[in-house]
C-alpha positions as CSV (number, residue, x, y, z in Angstrom):
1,X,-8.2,-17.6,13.8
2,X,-10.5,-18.7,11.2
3,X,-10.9,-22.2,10.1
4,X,-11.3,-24.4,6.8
5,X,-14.3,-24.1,5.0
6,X,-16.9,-27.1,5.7
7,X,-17.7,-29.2,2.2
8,X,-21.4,-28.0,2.2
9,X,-20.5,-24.2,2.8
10,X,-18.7,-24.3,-0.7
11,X,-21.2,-25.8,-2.3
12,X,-23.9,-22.9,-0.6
13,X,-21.3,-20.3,-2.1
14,X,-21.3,-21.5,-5.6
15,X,-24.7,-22.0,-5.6
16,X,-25.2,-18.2,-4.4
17,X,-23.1,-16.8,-7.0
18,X,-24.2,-18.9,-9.9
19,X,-21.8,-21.1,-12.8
20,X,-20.2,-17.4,-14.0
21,X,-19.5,-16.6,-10.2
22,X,-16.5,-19.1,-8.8
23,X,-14.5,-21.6,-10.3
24,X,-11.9,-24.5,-8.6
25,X,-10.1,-25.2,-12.3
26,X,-6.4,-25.3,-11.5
27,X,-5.3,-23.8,-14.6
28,X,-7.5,-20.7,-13.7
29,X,-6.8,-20.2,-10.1
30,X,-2.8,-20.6,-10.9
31,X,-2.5,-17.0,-12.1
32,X,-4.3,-16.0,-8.8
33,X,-2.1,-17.5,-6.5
34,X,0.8,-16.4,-7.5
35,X,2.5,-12.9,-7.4
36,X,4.4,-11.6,-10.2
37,X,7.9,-12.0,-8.7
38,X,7.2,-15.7,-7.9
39,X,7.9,-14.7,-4.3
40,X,4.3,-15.6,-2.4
41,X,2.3,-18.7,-3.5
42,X,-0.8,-19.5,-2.0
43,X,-3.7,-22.2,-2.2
44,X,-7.6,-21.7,-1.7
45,X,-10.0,-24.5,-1.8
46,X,-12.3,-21.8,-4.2
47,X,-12.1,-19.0,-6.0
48,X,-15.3,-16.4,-6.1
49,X,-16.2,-14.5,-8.7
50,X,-19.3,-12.1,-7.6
51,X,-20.5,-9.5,-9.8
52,X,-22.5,-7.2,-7.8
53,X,-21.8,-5.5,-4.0
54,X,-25.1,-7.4,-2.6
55,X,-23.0,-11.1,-3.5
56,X,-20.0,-9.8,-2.0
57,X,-21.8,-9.0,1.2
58,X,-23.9,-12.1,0.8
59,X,-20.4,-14.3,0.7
60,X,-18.8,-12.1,3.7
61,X,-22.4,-13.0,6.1
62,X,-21.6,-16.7,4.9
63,X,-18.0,-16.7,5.2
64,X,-18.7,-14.5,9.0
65,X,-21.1,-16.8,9.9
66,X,-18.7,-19.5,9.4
67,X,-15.8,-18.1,10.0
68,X,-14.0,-18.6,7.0
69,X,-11.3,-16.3,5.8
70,X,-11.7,-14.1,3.0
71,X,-8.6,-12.7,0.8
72,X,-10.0,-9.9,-1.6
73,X,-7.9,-9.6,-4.8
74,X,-7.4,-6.9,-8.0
75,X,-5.2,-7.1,-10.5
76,X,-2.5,-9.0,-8.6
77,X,0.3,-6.6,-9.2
78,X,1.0,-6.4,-5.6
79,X,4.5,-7.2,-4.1
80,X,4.4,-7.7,-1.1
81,X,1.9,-10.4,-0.7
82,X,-1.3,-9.1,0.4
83,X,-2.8,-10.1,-2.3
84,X,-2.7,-13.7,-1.7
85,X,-4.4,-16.1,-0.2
86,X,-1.7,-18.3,3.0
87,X,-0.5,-21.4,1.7
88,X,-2.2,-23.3,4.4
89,X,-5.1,-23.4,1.4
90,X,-7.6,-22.0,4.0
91,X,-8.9,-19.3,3.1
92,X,-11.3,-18.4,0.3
93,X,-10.6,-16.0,-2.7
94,X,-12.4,-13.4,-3.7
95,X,-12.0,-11.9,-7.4
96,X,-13.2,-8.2,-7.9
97,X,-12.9,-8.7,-11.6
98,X,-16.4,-8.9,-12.9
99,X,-17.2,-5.6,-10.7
100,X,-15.7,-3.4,-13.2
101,X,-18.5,-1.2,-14.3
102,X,-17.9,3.2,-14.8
103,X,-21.4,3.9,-12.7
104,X,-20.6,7.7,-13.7
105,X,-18.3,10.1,-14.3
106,X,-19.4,13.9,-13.3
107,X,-17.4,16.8,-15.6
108,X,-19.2,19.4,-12.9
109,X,-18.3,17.9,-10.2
110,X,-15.2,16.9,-11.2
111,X,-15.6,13.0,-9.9
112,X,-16.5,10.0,-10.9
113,X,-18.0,6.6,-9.5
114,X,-15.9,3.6,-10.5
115,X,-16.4,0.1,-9.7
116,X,-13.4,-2.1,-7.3
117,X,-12.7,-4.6,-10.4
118,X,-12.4,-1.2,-12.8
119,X,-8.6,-1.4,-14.3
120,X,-7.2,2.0,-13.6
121,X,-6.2,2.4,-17.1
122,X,-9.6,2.2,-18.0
123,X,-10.2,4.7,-15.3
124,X,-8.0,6.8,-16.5
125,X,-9.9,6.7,-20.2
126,X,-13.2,6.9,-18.9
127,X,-11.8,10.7,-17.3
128,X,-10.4,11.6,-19.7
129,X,-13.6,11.3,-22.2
130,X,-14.7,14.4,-20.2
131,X,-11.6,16.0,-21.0
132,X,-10.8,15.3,-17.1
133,X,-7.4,13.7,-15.3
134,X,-7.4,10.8,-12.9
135,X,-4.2,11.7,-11.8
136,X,-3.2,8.6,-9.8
137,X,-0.3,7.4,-12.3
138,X,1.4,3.4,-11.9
139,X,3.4,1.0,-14.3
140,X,1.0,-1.5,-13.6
141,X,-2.0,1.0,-14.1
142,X,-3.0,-1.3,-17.4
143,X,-3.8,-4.5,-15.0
144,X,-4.1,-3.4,-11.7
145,X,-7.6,-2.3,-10.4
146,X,-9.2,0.6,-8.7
147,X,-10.0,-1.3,-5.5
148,X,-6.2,-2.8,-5.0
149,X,-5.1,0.1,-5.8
150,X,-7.1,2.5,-2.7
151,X,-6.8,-0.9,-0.2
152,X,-2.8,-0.4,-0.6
153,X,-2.8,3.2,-0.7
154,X,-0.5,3.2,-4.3
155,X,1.2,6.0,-5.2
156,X,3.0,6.3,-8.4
157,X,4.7,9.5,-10.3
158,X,1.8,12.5,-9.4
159,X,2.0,12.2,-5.6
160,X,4.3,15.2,-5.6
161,X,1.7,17.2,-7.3
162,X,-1.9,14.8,-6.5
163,X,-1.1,13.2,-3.2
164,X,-1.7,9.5,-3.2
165,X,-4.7,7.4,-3.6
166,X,-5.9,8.2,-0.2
167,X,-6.0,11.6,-1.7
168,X,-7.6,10.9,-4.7
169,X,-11.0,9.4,-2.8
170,X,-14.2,11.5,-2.0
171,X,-16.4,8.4,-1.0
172,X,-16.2,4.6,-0.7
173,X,-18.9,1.6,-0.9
174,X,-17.3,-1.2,1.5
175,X,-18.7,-4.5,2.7
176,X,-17.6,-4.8,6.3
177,X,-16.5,-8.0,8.0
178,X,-20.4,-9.1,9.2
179,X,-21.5,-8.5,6.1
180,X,-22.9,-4.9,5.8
181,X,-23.0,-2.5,3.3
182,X,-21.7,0.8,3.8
183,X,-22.9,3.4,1.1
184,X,-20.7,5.9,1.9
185,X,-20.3,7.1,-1.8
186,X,-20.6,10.7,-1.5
187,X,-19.3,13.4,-3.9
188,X,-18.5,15.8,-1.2
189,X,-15.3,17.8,-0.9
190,X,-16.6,18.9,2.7
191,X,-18.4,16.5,5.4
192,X,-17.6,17.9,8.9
193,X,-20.1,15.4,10.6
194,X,-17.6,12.4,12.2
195,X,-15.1,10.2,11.6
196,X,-14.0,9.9,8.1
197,X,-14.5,6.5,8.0
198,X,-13.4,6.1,4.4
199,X,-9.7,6.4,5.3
200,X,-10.0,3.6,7.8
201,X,-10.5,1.1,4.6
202,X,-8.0,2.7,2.3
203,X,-4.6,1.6,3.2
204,X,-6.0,-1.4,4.8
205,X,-5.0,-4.3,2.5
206,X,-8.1,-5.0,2.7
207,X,-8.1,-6.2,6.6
208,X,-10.8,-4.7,7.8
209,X,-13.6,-4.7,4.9
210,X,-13.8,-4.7,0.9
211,X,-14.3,-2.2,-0.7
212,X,-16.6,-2.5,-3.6
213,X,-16.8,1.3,-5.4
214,X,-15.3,4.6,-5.2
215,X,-16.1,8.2,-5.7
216,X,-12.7,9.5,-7.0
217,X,-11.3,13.0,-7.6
218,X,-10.9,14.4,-11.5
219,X,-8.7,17.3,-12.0
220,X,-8.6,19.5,-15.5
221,X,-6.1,17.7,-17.8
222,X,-2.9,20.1,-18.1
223,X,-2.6,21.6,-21.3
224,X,0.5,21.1,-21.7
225,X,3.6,19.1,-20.1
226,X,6.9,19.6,-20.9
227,X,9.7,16.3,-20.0
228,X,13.1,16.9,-18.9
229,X,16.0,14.3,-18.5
230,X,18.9,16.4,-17.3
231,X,22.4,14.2,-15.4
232,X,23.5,15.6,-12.7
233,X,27.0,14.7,-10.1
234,X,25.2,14.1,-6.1
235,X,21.4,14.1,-4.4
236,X,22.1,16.9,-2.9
237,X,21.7,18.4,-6.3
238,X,19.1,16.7,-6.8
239,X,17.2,18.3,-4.5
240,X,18.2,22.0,-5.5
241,X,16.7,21.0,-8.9
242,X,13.6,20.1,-7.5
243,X,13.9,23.5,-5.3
244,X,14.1,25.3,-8.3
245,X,11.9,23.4,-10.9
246,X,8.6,24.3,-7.9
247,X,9.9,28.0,-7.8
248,X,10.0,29.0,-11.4
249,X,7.4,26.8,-12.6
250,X,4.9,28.5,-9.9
251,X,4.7,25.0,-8.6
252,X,4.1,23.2,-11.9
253,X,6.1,20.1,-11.1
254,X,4.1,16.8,-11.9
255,X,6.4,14.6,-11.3
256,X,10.2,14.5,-10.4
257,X,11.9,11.1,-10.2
258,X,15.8,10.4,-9.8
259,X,17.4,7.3,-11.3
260,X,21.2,6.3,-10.6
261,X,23.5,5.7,-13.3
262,X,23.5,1.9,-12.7
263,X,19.8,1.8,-12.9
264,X,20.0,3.4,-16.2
265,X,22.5,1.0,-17.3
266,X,20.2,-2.0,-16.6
267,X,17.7,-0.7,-18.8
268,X,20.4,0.4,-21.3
269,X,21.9,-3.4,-21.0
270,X,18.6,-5.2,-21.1
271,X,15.2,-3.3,-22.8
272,X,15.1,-3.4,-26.5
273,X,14.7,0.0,-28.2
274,X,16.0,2.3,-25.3
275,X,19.3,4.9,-25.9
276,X,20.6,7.4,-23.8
277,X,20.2,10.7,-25.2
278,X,22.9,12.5,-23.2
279,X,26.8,12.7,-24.7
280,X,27.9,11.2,-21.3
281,X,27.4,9.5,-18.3
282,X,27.4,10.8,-15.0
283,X,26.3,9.5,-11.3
284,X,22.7,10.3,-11.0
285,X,19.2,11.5,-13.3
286,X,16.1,13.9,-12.8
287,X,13.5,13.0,-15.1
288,X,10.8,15.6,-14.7
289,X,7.4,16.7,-16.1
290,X,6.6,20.1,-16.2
291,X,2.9,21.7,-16.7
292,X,4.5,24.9,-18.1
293,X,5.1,26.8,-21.6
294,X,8.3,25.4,-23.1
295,X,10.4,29.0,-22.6
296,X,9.3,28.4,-19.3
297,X,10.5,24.8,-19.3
298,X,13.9,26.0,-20.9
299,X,14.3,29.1,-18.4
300,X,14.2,26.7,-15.9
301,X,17.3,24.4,-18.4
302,X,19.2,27.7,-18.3
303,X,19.1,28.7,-14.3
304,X,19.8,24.9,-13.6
305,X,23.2,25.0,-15.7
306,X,24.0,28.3,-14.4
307,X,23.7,27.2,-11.4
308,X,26.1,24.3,-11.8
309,X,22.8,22.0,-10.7
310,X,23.0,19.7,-13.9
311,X,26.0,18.8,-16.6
312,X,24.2,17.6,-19.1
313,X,19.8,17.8,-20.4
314,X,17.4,17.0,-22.9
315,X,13.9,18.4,-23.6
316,X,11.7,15.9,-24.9
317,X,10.4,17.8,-28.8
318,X,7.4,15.6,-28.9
319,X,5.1,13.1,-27.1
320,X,7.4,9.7,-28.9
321,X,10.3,11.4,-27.3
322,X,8.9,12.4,-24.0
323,X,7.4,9.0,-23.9
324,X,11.1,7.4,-24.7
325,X,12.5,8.8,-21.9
326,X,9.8,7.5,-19.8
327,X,10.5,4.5,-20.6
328,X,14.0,4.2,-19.1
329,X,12.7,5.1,-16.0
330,X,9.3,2.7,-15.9
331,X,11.8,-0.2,-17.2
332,X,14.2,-0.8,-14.5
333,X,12.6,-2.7,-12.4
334,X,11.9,-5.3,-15.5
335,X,15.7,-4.6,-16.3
336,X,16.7,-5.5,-12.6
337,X,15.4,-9.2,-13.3
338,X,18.1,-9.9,-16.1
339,X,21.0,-9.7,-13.7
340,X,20.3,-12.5,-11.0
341,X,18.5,-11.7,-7.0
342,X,17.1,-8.8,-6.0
343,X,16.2,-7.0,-2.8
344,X,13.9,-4.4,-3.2
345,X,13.3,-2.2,-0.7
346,X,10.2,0.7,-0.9
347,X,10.8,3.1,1.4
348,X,10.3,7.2,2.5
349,X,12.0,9.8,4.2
350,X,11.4,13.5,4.7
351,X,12.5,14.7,1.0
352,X,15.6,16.8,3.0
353,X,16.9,13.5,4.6
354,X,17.4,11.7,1.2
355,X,21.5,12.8,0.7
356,X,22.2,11.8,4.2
357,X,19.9,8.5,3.6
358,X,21.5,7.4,0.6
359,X,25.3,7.6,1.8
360,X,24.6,5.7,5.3
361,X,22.5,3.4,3.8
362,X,24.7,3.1,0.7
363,X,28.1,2.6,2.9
364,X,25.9,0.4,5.1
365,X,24.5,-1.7,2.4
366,X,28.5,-2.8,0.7
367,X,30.0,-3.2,4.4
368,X,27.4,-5.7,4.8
369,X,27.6,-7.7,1.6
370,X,31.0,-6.4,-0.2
371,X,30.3,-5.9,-4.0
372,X,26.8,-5.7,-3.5
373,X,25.3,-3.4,-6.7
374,X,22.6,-0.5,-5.7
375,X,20.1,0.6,-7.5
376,X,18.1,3.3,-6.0
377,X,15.3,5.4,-8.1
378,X,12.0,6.9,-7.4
379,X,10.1,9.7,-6.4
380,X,12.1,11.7,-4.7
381,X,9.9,14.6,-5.0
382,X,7.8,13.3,-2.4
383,X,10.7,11.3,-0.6
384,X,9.8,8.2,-1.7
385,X,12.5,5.8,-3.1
386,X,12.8,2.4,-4.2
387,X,16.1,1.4,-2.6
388,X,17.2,-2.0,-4.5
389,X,20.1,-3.8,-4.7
390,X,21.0,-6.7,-7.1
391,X,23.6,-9.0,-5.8
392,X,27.5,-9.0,-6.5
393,X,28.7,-10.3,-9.6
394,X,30.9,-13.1,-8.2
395,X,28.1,-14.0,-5.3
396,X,25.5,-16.9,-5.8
397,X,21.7,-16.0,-5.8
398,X,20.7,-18.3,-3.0
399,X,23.6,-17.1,-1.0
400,X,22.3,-13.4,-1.8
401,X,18.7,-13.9,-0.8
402,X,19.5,-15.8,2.3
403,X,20.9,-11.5,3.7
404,X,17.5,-10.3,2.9
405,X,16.6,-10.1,6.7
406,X,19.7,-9.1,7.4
407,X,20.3,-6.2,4.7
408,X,16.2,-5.5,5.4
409,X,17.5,-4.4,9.2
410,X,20.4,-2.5,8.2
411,X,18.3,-0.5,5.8
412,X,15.0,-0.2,7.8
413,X,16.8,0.9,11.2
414,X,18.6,3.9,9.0
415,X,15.2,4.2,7.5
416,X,13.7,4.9,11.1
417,X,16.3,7.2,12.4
418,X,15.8,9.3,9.5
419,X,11.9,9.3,10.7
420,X,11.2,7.4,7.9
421,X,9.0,4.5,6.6
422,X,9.7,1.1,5.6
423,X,6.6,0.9,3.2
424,X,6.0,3.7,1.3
425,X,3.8,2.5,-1.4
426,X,3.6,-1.0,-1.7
427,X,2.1,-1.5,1.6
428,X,2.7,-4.5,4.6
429,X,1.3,-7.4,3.4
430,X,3.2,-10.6,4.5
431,X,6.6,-9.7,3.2
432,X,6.8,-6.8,5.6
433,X,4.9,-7.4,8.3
434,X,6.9,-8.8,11.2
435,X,9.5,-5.4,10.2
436,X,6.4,-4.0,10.6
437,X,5.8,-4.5,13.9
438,X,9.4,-4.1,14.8
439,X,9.1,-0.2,13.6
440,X,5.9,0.8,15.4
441,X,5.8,1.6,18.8
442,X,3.7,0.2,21.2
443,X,1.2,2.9,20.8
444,X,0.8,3.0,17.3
445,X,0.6,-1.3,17.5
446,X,-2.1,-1.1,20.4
447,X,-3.8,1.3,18.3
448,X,-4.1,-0.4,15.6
449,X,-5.1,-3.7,16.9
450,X,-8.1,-2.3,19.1
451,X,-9.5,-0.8,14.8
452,X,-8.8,-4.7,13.7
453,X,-10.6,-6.1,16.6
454,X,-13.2,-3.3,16.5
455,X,-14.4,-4.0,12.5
456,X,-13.4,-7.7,12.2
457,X,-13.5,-9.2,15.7
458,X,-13.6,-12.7,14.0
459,X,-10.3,-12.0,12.2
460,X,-11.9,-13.2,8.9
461,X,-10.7,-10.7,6.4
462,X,-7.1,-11.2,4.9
463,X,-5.6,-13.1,7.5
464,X,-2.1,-13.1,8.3
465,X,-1.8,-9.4,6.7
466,X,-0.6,-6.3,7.9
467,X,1.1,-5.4,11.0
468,X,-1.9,-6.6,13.1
């Protein structure tokens, strides 16, 4: 395991990174070490700041050398703890901010090179001032940052149409755990020669290297979208929608979330300037965007309703409204806050599992804490849901929290005999990681352990993460 970091090798680090490159001032490492959600807080004896890959691999050959601990950290929107460094006060962290350059951005080739520390907002921008997409989509895409964002693997609202980040990568520059530098930022859609070695980094949580830059994928920027809220009575209708929306749109579904109606009502309840727009309510949403001509986007109104698929709809007129309904999606979690404990679950099945998921789980969830209030939403075009639950109204916080092992099981085993998985986009981190191991077999665990101990044999990088 690694050890504390000796007096003198602090002092070598800030010397190698210079006055701008590290800091030990309380009041700016306090935003570091804690996650949003106040659920993971961590110490470090020093916080580094590099600016350029060769520092980062110059701190790694240091920290290797003594075999100090490393945490590598974005934007801090993580939530499951990866991102920060064990409370122990051990290990060092390692800020990508100031690594935040656009090196290029290719309208031919349809890529660009971006930088770990890059926001992906500005990400986004810097596309789209080629008239290109970046097509990786988050609510925290205005803070968190390209390299956080490939070590977890996010996902967001265009995997059904995009893929996740994974996806969105052609090349990657990484700084293993001795120290190296791999260039491996190439702009090819085809490279038959190996192992792609890239996909051993993304996903990681940064456990096995950091990555410094990426080549990403830019698509054309659809002409046109047209957004859909439409109310609807089960999931299994749910999923005809979707069925539907892929066939008479040619496949021009970007993104296809469903939202309970006691999700809706917590943003209703709690976020300033939101309304429903339909007459009434009913059990569950579809809010959808749709790359199509609007009599295409109302054809596809008219089949669902003669069809019996939806009881009530609106199609958004402009961009304000389109961007309104939005907004009761991308505010529940926020909403969820006002009304006492949460646990949050992030998980996927096969998209034709998530009826039968959501009643066993459902049932299982209110035998187990009666009272307890669900709130389920997500992505389920790509079967990926974010299965919450706030606590009852007459139940104590602390008394709800202390069942969050014991409604995690419940979920997670209906998760797995669904052939499911119990992270499907925030990652492992600490949070998840002894459920973690519990889920894979002994294969998959072997499997991975031999890749840790293979590319960081010293166990230096992000300790205490992931399953292994």
């Amino acid at each position: 395991m690694p050890r504390p970091a000796q007096p003198e090798t602090l002092e070598r680090l800030k010397t190698l990174v210079g006055p701008a490159g590290f800091s030990v001032d309380p009041d700016e490492l306090a935003p570091h070490l804690t996650e949003w959600r106040n659920r993971f807080v961590g110490k470090t004896p020093l916080l580094l700041k590099p600016a350029t890959t060769e520092e980062v691999a110059a701190i790694v050959r240091m920290c290797a050398a003594e075999e100090v601990g490393i945490v590598a950290q974005g934007g801090n929107t993580g939530l499951v703890g990866g991102q920060i460094p064990r409370p122990e006060g051990c290990d060092l962290l390692l800020s990508m901010s100031r690594m935040n350059k656009i090196r290029g951005v290719d309208a031919i080739d349809n890529t660009m090179v971006v930088e770990a520390g890059c926001t992906l907002g500005v990400a986004q921008e810097a596309a789209a001032s080629v008239d290109r997409l970046l097509p990786l989509s988050l609510a925290a895409e205005g803070t968190s940052q390209v390299g956080g964002n490939l070590s977890t693997n996010a996902g967001g609202i265009h995997v059904l149409r995009y893929g996740n980040a994974r996806d969105c990568v052609l090349g990657l520059e990484v700084v293993t755990a001795g120290g190296e530098i791999w260039n491996g930022l190439r702009a090819l859609r085809k490279d038959n020669t190996g192992y792609d070695l890239k996909q051993l980094f993304v996903g990681a949580e940064g456990t096995l290297g950091i990555i410094t830059a990426a080549v990403l994928k830019l698509f054309p920027r659809p002409r046109q979208v047209e957004t859909v809220l439409a109310s609807t009575s089960d999931p299994d209708k749910v999923l005809a929608l979707l069925a539907l929306a892929r066939d008479l749109t040619g496949d021009g579904v970007l993104a296809f979330e469903m939202v309970s109606l006691f999700s809706l009502q917590l943003v209703l309840r709690h976020i300033p300037g939101t309304s429903d727009p339909l007459a009434a309510p009913a059990p569950w949403y579809v809010l959808t965007d749709l790359t199509v001509a609007r009599e295409v986007a109302e054809a596809f109104l008219a089949a669902a309703f003669e069809r019996g698929l939806i009881e009530d709809a609106v199609l958004a007129g402009n961009a304000a409204q389109a961007k309104a309904l939005w907004k009761l999606r991308e505010s529940i979690s926020e909403s969820q806050k006002h009304e006492g404990g949460s646990i949050k679950h992030d998980i996927s099945v096969p998209v034709s599992h998530i009826p039968a998921f959501l009643r066993e789980a459902l049932a299982a969830a209110e035998k187990l804490i009666p009272g307890i209030r669900p709130v389920p939403f997500g992505h389920v075009g790509d079967g990926n849901l974010h299965f919450n639950f706030t606590q009852p109204v007459a139940m104590n916080k602390e008394a709800f929290l202390e069942r969050w092992e014991a409604l995690n099981r419940v979920v997670h085993d209906i998760v797995v005999a669904h052939g499911g998985s119990i992270s499907a986009e925030h990652g492992i981190g600490v949070l998840k990681r002894d459920e973690g191991r519990r889920t894979k077999s002994a294969v998959e665990l072997d499997l991975l352990l031999r890749i840790k101990q293979a590319l960081d044999p010293k166990g230096i990088m992000n300790p205490g993460k992931g399953i292994v």
